[in-house]
C-alpha positions in Angstrom: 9.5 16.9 -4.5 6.9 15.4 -7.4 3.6 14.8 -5.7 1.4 11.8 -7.1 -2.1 12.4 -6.5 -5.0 9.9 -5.5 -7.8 8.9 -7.6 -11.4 9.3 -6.7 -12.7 5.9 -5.5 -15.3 6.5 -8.4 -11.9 6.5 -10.6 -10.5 3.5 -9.7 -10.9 0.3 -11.9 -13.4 -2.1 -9.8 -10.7 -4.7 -9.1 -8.6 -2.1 -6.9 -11.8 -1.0 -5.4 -12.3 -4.6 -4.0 -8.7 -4.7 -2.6 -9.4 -1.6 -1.1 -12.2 -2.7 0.8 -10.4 -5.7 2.4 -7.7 -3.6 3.3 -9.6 -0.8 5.2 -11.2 -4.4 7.2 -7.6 -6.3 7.5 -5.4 -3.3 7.6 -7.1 -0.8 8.7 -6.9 2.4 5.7 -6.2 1.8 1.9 -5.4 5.3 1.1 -2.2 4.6 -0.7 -3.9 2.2 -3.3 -5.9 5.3 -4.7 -2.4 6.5 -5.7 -0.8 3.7 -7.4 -4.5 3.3 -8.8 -2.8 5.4 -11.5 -0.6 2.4 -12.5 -1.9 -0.7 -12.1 0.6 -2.8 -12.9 3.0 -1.1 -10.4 0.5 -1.5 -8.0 0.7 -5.4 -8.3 4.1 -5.5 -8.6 4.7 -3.8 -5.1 2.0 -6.2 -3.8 4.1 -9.1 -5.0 7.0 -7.6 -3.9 6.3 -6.2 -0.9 3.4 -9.5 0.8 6.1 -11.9 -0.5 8.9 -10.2 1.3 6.4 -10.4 4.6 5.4 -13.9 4.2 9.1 -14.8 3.8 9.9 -13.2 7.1 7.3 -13.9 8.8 7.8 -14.9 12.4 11.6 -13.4 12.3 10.3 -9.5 12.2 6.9 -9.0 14.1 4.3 -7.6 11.3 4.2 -4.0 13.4 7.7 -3.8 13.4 7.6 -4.3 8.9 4.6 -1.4 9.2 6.3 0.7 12.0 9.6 0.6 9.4 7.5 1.2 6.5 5.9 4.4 8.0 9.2 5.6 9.0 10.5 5.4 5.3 7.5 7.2 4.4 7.9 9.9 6.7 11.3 10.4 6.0 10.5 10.7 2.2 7.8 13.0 3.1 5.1 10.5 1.8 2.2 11.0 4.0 -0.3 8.6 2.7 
């Protein structure tokens, strides 16, 4: 299986860096943004994805059941970010 690596936070364009501060306060790690620093534009396009998709369900899947599910995929893919 291909392996992506991350960047240095040094690497990363100062916008991501930003992001990845908030989400080390409000989520609690940002580890995968240094991978998809490598592509920026994918980046944003899972973010718009992915937060729209929670907003839309919100209240009909509890938010640790979306990150429980999202870790499982991960795990099953062998993604250990």
């Amino acid at each position: 299986m291909s392996r992506v690596s991350s960047l240095a936070f040094e690497e990363i364009p100062t916008y991501l860096q930003d992001i990845m501060r908030e989400y080390d306060v409000e989520l609690g790690g940002s580890e995968f943004v240094s991978v998809f620093a490598h592509a920026p534009e994918t980046f944003k396009s899972f973010i718009d994805y992915y937060f729209g998709l929670v907003t839309k369900t919100s209240g009909k899947i509890d938010m640790v059941v979306t990150e429980l599910v999202r870790l499982m995929v991960a795990k099953r893919n062998d993604c250990f970010l």
